[in-house]
N, C-alpha and C positions, 0 to 999 in steps of 0.2 A: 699432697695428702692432707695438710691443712684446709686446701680448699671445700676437698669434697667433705672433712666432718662438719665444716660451717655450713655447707650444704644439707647432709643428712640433720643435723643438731637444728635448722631453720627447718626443716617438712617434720621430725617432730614436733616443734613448739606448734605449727600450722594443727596436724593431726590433734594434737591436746586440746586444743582451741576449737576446732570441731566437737569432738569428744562434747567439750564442758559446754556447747554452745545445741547440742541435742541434750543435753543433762537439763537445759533450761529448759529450751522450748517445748521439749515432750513430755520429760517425767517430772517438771516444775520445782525443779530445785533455784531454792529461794535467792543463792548471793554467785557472784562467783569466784570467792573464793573458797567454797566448797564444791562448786562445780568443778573446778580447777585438779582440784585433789581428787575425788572420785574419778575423773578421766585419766588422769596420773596413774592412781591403782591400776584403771583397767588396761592400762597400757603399760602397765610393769615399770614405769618412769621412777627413780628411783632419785634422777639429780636433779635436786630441786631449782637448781640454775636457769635448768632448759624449760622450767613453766612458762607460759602465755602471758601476757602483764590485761591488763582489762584492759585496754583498748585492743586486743588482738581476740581477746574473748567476742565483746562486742560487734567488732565488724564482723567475726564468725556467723555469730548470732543471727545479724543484718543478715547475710548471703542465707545463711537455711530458712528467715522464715522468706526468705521473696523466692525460694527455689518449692521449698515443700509446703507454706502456710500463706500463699499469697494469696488466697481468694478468702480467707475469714480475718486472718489476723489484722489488715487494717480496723477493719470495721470494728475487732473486738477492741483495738483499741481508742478508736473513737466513741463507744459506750463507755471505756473507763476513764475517758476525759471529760465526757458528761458529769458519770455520777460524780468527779473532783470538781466539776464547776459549781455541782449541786451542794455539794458539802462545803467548801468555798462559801460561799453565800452564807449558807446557813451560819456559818463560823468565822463571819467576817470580823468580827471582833480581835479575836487573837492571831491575825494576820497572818491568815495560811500560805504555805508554800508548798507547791506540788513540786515531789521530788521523785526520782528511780526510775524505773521500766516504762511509766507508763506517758511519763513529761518524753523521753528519748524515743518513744515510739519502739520500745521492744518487747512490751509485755505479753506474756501468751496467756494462755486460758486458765494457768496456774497463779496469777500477779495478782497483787492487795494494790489496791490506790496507795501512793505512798504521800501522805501529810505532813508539813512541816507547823506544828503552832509556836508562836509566840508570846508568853507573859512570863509576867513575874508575880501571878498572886494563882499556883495550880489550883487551889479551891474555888474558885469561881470558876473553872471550865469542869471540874465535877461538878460544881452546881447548875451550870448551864446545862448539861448533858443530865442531870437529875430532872431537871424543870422540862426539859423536853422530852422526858420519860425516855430516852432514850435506853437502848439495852447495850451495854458496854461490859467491856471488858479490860480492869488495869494490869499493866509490866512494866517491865523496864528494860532498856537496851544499853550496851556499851556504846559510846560516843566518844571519837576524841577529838576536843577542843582546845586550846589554847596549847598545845604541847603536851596535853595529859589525856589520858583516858577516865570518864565519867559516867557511869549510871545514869541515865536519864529515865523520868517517866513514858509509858507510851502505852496509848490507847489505842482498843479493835473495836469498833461495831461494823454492822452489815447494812449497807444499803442498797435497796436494790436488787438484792442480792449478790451485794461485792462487796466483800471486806475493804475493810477502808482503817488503815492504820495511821495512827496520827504522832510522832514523837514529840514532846512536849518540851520548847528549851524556855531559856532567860532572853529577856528581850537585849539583851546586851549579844545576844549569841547572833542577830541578824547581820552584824557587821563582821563578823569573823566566818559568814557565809563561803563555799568555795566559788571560784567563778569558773567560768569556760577561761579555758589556757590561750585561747584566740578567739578572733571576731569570728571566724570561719567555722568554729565548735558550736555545738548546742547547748543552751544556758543548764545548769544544774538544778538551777531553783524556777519555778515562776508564779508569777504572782495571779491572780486571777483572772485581770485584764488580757495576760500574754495567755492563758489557756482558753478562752473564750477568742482570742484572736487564732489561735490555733483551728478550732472547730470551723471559723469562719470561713479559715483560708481553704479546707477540705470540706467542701458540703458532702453532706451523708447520701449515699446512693441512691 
């Protein structure tokens, strides 16, 4: 009897993981752990024990777009690696790092470039983004570093016509980076050269 609920309790977590992994790629829900939960409601999931962790989301993810989005979605997201190499450059200064969907190769036609900048003086990159007339837009996100949770700045413009959102930390905050848990994982962060070697390795069609 124990067997078979670790049984059924393992093809829910699967089915929710589904669920939250068609919540991304179709109706472009942003994180996943909202994805998580909306697939939860729709499945009357109730014990929050039996959620998906993001690595079960993700590989979900992986499997529906190579079964249902396999003839656009690479390509779309080798344009959202461009326009990060584009913005990169432009913003070499405060030592971007491309983060999220689109560095992992999961992003669908719903995804914002996701930026990582670096300084310690935020009035110089609103002045940098003033001077290049740039059209922006400022927020702020919850971030947690050090053991705590923090408000960060973070900025949206469009290029291209892709949103390109940039969070804004301390440059002390580069060494407190997370890394891949193994050689075998895909890096979390990368640096401009590692996204330009990306494109390299995949020539465009």
């Amino acid at each position: 009897m124990p067997k078979h609920r670790s049984r059924r309790d393992q093809n829910l977590r699967l089915h929710i993981a589904y669920l939250a992994a068609r919540l991304i790629a179709e109706d472009g829900v942003a994180d996943y752990a909202t994805a998580k939960q909306k697939a939860a409601r729709q499945a009357g999931l109730s014990d929050a024990a039996l959620l998906p962790d993001n690595s079960e989301i993700e590989a979900a993810l992986r499997e529906y777009q190579g079964l249902y989005q396999s003839e656009d979605q690479p390509a779309h997201v080798r344009r959202l690696r461009e326009v990060a190499v584009k913005v990169m450059r432009e913003f070499g200064e405060f030592r971007p790092a491309l983060v999220g969907s689109v560095l992992a190769g999961t992003a669908g036609p719903h995804s914002d470039v996701n930026l990582q900048l670096y300084t310690d003086d935020p009035k110089a990159l609103t002045l940098f983004l003033l001077n290049r007339r740039y059209r922006f837009e400022e927020g702020s996100r919850s971030l947690r570093r050090g053991g705590r949770l923090d408000s960060v700045p973070q900025i949206s413009l469009a290029v291209d016509d892709v949103t390109v959102t940039m969070t804004v930390l301390d440059r002390g905050d580069e060494r407190f980076a997370a890394r891949a848990r193994s050689d075998d994982e895909a890096p979390v962060r990368a640096r401009l050269e590692q996204v330009e070697a990306m494109l390299a390795a995949s020539p465009a069609p």
